[in-house]
LUMFI-74471 format. One record per residue (C-alpha): residue in one letter; residue number from 1; x, y, z. Coordinates in pm, 1 decimal, decimal comma. Each point is the difference from the previous one (the first is absolute). Layout:
% LUMFI-74471
  zapa  gunu         X         Y         Z
     A   NUM         X         Y         Z
...
END
This chain:
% LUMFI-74471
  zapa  gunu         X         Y         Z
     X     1   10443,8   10032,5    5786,9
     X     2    -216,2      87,9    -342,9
     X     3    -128,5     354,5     101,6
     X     4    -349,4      24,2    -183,3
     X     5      12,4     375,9    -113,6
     X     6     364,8     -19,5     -98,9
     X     7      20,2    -328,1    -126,1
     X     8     369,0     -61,4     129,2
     X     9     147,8    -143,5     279,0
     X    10      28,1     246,6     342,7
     X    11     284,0     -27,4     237,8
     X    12    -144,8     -39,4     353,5
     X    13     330,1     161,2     129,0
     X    14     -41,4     325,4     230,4
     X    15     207,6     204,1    -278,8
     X    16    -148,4    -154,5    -318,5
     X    17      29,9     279,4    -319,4
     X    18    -375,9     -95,0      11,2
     X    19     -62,1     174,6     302,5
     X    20    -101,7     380,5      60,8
     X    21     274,1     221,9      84,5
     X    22     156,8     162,7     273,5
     X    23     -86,3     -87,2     386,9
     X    24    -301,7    -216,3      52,4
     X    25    -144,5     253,9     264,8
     X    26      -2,8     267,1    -318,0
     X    27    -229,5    -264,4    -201,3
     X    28    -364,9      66,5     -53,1
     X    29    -236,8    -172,1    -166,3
     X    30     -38,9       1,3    -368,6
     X    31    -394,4      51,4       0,6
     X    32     -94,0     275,9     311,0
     X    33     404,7     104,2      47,5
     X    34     -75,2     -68,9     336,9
     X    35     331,9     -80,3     213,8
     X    36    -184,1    -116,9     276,0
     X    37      46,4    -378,3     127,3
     X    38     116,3     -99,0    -390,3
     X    39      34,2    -338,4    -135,3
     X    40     181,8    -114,2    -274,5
     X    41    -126,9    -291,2    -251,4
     X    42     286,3    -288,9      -4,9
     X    43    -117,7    -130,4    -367,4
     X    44     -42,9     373,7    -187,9
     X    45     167,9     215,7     228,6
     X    46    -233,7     237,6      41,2
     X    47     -68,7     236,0     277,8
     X    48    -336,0     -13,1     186,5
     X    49    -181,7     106,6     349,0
     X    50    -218,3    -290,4      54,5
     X    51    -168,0     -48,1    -365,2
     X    52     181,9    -271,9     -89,5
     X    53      12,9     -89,7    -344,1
     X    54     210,6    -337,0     -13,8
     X    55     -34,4    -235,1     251,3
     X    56     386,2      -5,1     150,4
     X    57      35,8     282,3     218,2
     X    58     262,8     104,9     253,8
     X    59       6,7     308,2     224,8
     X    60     294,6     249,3     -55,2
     X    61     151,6     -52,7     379,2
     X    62       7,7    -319,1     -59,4
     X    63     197,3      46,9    -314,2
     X    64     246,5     321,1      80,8
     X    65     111,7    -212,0     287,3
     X    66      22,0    -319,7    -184,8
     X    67     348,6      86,8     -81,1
     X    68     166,5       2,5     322,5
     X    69    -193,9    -334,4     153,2
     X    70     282,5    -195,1     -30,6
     X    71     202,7     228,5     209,8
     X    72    -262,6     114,0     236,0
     X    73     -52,1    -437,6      57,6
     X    74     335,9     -35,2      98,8
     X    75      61,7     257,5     231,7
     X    76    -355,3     -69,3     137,5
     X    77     118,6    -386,4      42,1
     X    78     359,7     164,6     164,4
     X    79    -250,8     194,6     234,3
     X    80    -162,5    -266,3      78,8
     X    81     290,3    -222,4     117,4
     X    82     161,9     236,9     195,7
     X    83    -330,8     102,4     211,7
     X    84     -35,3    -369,0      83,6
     X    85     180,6     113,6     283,0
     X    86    -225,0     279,6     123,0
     X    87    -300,6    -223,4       7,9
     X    88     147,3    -130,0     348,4
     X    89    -184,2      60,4     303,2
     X    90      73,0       7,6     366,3
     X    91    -253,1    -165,6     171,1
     X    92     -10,6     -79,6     324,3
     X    93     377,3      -3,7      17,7
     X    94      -3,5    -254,7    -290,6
     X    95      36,8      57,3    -378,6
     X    96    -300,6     -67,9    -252,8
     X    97     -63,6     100,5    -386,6
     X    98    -218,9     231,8     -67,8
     X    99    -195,0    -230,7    -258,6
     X   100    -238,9     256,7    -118,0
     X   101      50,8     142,0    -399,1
     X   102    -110,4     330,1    -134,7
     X   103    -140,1      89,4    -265,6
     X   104     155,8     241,5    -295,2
     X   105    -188,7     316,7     -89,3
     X   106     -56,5     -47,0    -375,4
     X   107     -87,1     362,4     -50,3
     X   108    -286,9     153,9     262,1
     X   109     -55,2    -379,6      59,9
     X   110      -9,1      52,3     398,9
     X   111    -387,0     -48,7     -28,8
     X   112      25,7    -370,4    -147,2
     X   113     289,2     -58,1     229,8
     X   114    -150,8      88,3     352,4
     X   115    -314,2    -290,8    -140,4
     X   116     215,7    -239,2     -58,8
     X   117     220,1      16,5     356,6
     X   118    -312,4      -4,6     136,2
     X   119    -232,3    -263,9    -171,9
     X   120     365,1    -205,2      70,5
     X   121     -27,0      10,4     379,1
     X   122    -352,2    -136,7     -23,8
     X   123     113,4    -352,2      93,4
     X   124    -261,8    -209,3    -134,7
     X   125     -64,0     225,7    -311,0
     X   126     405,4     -16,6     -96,4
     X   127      14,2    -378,6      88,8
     X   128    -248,2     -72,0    -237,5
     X   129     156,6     160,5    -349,8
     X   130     342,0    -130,7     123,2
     X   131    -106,9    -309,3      -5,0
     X   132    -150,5      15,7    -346,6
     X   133     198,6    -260,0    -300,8
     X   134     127,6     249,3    -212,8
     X   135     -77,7     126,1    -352,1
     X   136     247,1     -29,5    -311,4
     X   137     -98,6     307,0    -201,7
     X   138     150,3    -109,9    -365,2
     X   139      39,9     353,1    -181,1
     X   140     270,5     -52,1    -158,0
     X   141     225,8     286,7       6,5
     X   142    -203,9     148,8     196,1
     X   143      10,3    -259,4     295,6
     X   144     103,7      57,7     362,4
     X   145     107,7     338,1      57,0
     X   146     -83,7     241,0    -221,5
     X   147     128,0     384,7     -95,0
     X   148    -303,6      59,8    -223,9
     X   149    -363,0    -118,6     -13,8
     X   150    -203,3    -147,3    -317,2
     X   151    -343,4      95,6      28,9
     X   152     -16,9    -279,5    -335,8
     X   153      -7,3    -293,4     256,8
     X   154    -286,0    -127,4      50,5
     X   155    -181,2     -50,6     375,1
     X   156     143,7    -384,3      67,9
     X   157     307,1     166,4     -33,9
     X   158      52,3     179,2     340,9
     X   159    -111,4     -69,6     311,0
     X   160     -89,2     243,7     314,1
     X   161      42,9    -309,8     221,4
     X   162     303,6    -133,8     -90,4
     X   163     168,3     345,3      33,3
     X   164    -126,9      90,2     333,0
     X   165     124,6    -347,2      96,4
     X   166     331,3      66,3     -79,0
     X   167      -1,2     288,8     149,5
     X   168    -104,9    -106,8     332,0
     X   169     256,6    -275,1     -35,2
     X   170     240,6     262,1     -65,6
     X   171     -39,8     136,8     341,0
     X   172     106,0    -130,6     317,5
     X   173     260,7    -218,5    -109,6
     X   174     275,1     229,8     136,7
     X   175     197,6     -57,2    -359,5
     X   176      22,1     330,5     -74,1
     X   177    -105,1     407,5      94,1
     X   178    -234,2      86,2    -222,9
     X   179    -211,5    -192,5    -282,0
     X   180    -114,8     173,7    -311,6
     X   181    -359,7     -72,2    -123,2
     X   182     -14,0      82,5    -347,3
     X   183    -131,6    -280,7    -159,3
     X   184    -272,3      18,3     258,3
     X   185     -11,7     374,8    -104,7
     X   186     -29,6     -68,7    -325,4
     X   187    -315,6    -254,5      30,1
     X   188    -146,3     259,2     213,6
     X   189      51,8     228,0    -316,0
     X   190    -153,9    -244,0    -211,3
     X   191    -346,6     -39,3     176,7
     X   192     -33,9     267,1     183,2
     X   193      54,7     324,4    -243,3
     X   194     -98,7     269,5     284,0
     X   195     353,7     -76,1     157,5
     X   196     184,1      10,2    -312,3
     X   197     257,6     234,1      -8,8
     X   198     250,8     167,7     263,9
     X   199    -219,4     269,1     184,8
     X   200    -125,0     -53,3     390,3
     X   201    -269,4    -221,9      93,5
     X   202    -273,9     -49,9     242,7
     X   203     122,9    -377,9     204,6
     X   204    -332,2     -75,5     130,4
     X   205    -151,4      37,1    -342,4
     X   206     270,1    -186,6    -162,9
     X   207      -2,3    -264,8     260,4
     X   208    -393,1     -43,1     -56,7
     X   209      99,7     -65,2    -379,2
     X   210     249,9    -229,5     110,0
     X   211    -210,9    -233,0     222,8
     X   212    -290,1      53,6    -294,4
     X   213     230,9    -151,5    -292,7
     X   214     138,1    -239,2     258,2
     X   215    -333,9    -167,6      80,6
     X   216    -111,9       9,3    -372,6
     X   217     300,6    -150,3    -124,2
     X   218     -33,8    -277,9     284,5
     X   219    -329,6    -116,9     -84,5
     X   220     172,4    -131,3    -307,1
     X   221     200,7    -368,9     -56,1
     X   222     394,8       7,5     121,9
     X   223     153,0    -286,9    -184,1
     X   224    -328,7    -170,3     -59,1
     X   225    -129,4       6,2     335,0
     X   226    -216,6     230,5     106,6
     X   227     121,9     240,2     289,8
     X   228    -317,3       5,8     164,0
     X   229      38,1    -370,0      31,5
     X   230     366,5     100,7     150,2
     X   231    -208,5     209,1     245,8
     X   232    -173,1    -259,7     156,0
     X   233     275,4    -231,7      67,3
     X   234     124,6     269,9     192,7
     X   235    -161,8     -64,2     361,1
     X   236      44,4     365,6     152,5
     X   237    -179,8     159,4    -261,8
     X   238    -291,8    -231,1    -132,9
     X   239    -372,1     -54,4     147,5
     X   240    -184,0     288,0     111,4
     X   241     227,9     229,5      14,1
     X   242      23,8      46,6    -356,5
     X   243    -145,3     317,3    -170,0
     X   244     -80,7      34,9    -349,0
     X   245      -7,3     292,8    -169,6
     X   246     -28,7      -0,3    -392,5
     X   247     -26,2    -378,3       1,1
     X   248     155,5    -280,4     106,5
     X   249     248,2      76,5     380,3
     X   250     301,1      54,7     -51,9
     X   251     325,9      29,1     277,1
     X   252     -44,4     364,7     -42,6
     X   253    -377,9     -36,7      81,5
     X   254      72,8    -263,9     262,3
     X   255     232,3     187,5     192,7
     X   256    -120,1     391,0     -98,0
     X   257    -355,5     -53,2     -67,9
     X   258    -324,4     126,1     268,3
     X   259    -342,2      93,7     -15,7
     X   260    -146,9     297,0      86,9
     X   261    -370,6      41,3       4,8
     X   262    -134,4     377,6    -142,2
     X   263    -369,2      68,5     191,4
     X   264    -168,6     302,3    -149,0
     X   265    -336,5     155,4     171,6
     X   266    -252,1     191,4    -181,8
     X   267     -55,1     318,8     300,3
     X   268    -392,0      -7,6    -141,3
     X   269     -91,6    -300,7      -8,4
     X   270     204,0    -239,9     179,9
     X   271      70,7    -231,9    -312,7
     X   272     366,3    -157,6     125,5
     X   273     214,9    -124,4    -295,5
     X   274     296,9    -238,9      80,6
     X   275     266,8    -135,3    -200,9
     X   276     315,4    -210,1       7,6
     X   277     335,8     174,6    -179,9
     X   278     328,1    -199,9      19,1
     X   279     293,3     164,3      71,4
     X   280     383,7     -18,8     -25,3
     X   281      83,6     297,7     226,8
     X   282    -182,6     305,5     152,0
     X   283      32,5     354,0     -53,7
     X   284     -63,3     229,8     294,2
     X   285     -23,1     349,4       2,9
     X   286     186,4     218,0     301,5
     X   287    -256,6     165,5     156,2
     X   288     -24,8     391,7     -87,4
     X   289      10,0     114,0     374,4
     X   290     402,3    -164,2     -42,7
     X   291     108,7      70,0    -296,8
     X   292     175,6     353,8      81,1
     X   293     163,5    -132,0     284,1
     X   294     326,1    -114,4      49,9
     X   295     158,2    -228,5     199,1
     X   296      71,5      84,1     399,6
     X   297    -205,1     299,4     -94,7
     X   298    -141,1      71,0     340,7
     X   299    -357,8     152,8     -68,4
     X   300    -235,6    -316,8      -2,1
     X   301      -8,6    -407,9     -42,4
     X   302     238,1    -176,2    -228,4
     X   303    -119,9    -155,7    -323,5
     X   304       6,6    -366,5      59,1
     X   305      -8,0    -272,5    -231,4
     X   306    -389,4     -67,7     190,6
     X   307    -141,0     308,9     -77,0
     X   308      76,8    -118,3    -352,9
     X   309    -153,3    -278,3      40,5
     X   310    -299,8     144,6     168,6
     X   311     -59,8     265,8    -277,9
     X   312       8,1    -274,2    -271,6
     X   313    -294,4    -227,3     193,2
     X   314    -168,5     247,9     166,9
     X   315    -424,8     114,3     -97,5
     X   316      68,7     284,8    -277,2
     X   317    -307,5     188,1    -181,4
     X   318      78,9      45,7    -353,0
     X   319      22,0     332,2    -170,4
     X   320    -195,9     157,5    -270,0
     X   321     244,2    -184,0    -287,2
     X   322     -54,5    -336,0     149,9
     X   323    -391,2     -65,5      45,1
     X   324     -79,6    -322,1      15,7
     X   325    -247,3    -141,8    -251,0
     X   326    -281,7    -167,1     258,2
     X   327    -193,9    -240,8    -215,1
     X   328    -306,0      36,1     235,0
     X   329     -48,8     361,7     -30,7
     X   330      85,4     -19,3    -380,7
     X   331     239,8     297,0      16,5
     X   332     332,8     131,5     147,4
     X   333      26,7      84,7     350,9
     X   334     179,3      62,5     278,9
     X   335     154,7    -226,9     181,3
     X   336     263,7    -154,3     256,0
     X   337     290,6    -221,5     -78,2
     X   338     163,8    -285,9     240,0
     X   339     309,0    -198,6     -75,3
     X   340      61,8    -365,9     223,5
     X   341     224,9    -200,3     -46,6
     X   342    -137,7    -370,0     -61,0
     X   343     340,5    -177,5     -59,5
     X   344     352,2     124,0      95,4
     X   345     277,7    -120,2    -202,3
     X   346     326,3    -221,1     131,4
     X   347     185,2     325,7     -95,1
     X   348    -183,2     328,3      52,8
     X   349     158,8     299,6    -252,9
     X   350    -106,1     317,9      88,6
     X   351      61,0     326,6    -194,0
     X   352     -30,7     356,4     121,2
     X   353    -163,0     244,2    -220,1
     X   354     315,7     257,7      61,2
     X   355     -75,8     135,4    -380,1
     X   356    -284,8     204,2     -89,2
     X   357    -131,8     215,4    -286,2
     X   358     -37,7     347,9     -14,1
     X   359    -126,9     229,9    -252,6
     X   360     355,9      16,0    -194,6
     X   361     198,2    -259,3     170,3
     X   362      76,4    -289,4     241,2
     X   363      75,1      84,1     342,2
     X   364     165,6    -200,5     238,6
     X   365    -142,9     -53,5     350,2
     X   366     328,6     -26,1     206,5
     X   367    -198,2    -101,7     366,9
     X   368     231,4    -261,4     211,5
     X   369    -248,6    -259,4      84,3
     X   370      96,1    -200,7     256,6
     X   371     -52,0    -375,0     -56,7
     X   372      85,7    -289,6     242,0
     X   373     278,8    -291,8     -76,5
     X   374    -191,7    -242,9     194,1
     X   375    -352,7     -76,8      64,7
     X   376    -234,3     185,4    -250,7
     X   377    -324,9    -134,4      85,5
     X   378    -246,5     -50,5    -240,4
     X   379    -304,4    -138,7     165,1
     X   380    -190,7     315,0      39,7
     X   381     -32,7      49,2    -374,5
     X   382    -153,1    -304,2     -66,4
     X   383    -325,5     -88,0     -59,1
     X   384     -46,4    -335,8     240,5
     X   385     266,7      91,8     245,5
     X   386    -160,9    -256,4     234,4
     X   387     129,1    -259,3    -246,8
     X   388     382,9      37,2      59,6
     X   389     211,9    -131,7     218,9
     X   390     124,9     168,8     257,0
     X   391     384,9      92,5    -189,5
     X   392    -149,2     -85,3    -397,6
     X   393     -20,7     388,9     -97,1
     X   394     347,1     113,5     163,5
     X   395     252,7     114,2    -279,8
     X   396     354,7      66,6      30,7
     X   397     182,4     234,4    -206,6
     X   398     232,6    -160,7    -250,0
     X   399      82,8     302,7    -260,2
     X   400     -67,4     365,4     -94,9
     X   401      89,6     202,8    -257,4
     X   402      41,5     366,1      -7,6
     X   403      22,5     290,0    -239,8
     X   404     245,8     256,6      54,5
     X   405     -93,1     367,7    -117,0
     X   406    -317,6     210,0     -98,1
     X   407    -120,7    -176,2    -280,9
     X   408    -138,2    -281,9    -200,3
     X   409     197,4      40,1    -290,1
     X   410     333,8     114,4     175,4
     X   411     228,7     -98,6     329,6
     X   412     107,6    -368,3     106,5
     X   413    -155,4    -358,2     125,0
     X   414     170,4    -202,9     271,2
     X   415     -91,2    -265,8     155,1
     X   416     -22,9    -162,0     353,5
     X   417     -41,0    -388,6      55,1
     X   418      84,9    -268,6     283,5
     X   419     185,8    -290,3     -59,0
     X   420      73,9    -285,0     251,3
     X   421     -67,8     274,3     230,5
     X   422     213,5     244,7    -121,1
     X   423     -79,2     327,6    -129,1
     X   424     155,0      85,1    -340,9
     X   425     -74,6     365,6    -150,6
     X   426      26,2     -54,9    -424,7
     X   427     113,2     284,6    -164,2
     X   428      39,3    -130,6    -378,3
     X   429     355,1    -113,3     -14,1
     X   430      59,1      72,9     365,3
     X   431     -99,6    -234,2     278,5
     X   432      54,5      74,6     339,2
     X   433     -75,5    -125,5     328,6
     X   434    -263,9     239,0     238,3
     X   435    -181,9     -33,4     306,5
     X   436    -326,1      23,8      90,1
     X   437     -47,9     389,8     135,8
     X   438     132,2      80,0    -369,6
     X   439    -273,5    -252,0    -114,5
     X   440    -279,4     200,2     156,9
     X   441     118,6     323,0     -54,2
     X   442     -61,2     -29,0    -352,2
     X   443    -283,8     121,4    -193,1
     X   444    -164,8    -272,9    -136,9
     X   445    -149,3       0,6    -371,9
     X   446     -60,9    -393,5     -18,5
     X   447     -38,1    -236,7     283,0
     X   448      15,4    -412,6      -5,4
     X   449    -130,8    -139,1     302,9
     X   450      18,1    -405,9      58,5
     X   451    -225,0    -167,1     148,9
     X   452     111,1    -135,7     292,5
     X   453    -121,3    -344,4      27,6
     X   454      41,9     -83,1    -348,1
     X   455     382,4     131,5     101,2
     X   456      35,2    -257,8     226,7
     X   457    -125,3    -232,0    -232,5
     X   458     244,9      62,4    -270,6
     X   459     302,7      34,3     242,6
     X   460    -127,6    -402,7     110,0
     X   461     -23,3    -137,7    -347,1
END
């Protein structure tokens, strides 16, 4: 490779003379001296924190480890074959595999894996990306998996889709313990900077992006036919209950997607305001009066996933920072805010607020809300209840994801998801078997609810 300030050719081996010296966790970067999350140019060799100069870039883990890959593949594939064995069950009194794969922690990854063992138990949402045709990516040397990333590639050259398709391929094929998801880690680098890097994330913000980039990148061709055609030759998820948000419906949209409809009251003169939002999931705070409890504390009621509920629909006057702007008195004013729900989705996501700002820093709430495995009914949020059948808004729990530890930017995500009616607790590489009490003795951070009629449906086709 011709480096352009050097003008010779640069070894891409880990210990090229070209490179800096001594350990790469002692290498800063050559323009702030900043040692802090450095990367190191593959064409120049030069040192940098995130102000790339060159286009070829590859992060210093990556590289200091590059040298024992081969070694760490083998013994991982030795592993691998020998806990074959373990993966036997006793069920019943007969013997079964335990078919489901985990996930390797890349480096803090635990947020993007507890997502993706989640978004794979959503039946109808897996289904569909497994049964995508499958992309070639022709990078050359760069093609299938990669130890490095080249930010020089241009956009037709990766795909969001076609990884998380082969990662939810990857699982449940009882082939093997654990998959690793770097190349979809390295997409997720690529178009999506904010998760760049090795430090903690937030999972419900990086699932958000996820979806986001999923739906945009859907709305384009695959292989020359469009994938929104795709969606409606799929019967479960075409007619009305399709929702689009930024453009044309997608299966994220399809099988994610609601409406809620925002009414805002002017408290002078009467003026109501309503309008229509689409939504992939919904946010809802705990209630203040619960968030200092604990669980089987014995002084009052128990959070419950309801009150939730009931907090995030019910009549709220808006404070002093939020007046709304009534365009029949021609001014700000007070007023009250109402949330319905007009359309629920096929799979209803909901997120608890358990992170919250402070003056200096973001605390935790730690509150056990109880939440129900069965049965969540919906119909009292909605806003033509007397439209609904009598078992349409009835949800039944199908994953959750928690965070372990006191903050955002520290402690551990696991996971929580039914299969075939078996509950399977996802701790990145580690997949066990649970029951239900252990299910609802955790504290929930994200929640996937299916609906249950469009369950049934799927489980018929």
């Amino acid at each position: 490779m011709e480096c352009p300030h050097l003008g010779a050719s640069v070894c891409l081996a880990p210990d090229s003379a070209k490179f800096p010296q001594g350990s790469p966790s002692s290498w800063c970067c050559s323009v702030c001296r900043s040692n802090k999350s450095p990367w190191i140019c593959l064409t120049c060799s030069s040192v940098h924190c995130g102000s790339y100069r060159c286009d070829d870039f590859v992060h210093l883990q990556n590289l200091e480890n590059s040298a024992f890959a081969a070694d760490r593949q083998r013994k991982r594939k030795l592993l691998e074959d020998s806990s074959l064995n373990s993966k036997l069950l006793k069920i019943n009194g007969s013997t079964t595999a335990l078919c489901a794969t985990g996930l390797r922690n890349l480096g803090n990854t635990c947020f993007m894996n507890a997502i993706l063992q989640s978004l794979s138990n959503i039946q109808q949402f897996c289904c569909y990306f497994k049964e995508l045709p499958a992309v070639e990516l022709r990078n050359g040397k760069t093609a299938g998996r990669r130890t490095y990333h080249t930010r020089s590639q241009g956009d037709n050259s990766i795909s969001l889709v076609e990884e998380f398709r082969k990662t939810l391929c990857a699982l449940w094929q009882g082939s093997q313990t654990a998959f690793s998801p770097e190349s979809l880690f390295y997409v997720v680098w690529k178009i999506m900077p904010n998760f760049r890097g090795y430090q903690q994330q937030d999972a419900h913000e990086f699932m958000r992006y996820l979806l986001d980039h999923l739906h945009l990148e859907l709305q384009g061709g695959f292989n020359g036919v469009s994938r929104s055609v795709i969606l409606q030759e799929n019967s479960g998820l075409s007619g009305g209950s399709r929702c689009c948000i930024n453009g044309t419906s997608t299966v994220v949209t399809a099988i994610f997607g609601g409406i809620l409809q925002n009414e805002v009251n002017c408290l002078i003169c009467g003026t109501e305001s309503r309008k229509f939002d689409p939504f992939l999931d919904l946010s809802l705070d705990i209630p203040s009066h619960f968030r200092n409890k604990r669980k089987n504390q014995e002084n009052g009621p128990m959070c419950t996933l309801p009150d939730c509920l009931r907090s995030f629909t019910d009549l709220e006057e808006l404070d002093e920072t939020e007046l709304y702007m009534c365009h029949k008195c021609k001014k700000k004013q007070k007023s009250t805010k109402k949330f319905w729900i007009q359309k629920l989705p096929k799979v209803l996501c909901l997120h608890l607020k358990r992170f919250h700002w402070t003056a200096y820093l973001r605390n935790k709430v730690d509150t056990y809300v109880e939440f129900p495995l069965r049965g969540l009914d919906m119909k009292c949020y909605l806003l033509e209840p007397e439209n609904s059948g009598p078992e349409s808004c009835l949800y039944d729990l199908a994953a959750v994801v928690v965070h372990h530890g006191s903050g955002v930017g520290s402690g551990h995500y696991t996971a929580y998801a039914t299969h075939e009616g078996r509950w399977f607790h996802f701790n990145d590489s580690t997949v066990t078997l649970t029951d239900e009490e252990t299910v609802v003795k955790a504290k929930a951070y994200i929640l996937f609810y299916v609906d249950r009629q469009a369950k049934s449906a799927s489980d018929k086709l």
